[in-house]
C-alpha positions in Angstrom: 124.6 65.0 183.3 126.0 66.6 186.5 127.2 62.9 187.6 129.5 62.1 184.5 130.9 65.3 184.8 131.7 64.2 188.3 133.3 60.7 187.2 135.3 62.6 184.4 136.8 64.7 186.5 137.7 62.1 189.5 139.0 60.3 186.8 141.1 63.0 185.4 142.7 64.0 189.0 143.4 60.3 189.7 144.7 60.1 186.2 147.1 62.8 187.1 148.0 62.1 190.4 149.3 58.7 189.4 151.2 60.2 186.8 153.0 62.2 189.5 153.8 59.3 191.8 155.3 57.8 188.6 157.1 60.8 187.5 158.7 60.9 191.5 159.6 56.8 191.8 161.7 57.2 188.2 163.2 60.6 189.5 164.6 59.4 192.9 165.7 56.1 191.3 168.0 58.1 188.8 168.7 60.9 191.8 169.8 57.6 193.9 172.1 55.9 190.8 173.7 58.9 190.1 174.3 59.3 193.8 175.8 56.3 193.9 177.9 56.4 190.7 179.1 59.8 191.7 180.6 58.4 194.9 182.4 55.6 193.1 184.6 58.4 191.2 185.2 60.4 193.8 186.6 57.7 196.0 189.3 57.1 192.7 190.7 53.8 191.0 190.9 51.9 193.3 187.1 51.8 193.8 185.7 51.9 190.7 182.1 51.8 189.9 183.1 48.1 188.2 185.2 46.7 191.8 182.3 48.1 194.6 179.3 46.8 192.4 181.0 44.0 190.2 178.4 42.1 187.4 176.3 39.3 188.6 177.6 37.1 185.9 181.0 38.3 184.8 182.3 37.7 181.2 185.8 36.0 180.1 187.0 39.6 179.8 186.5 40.3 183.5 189.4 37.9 184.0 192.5 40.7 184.4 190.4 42.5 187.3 192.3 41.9 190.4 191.1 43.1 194.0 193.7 44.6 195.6 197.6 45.2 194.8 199.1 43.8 192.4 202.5 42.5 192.8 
């Protein structure tokens, strides 16, 4: 009896332990985009969260963005 008590509760620590690894990858992920978002504003317009990290595959609407001034 001593034994599954033993497995049970390795089980329950490893349980937990992987939870907490978890719950630290998804909070420095979302600490490090928000890090990087909140630079794009500060820097203004003219770097825009949409100009430093533009989509992969831009739409037909993307078409008016222009890098640089516009004369």
């Amino acid at each position: 009896m001593k034994k599954k008590y033993t497995v049970l509760g390795l089980a329950i620590v490893l349980g937990l332990a992987a939870a907490a690894v978890a719950k630290e990858v998804c909070e420095r992920r979302r600490r490090r985009a928000f890090e990087r978002l909140s630079a794009a504003s500060e820097e203004g317009y003219e770097l825009a969260h949409d100009i430093i990290f533009p989509d992969k595959y831009p739409s037909k609407r993307n078409k008016k963005l222009r890098y640089g001034p516009v004369f």
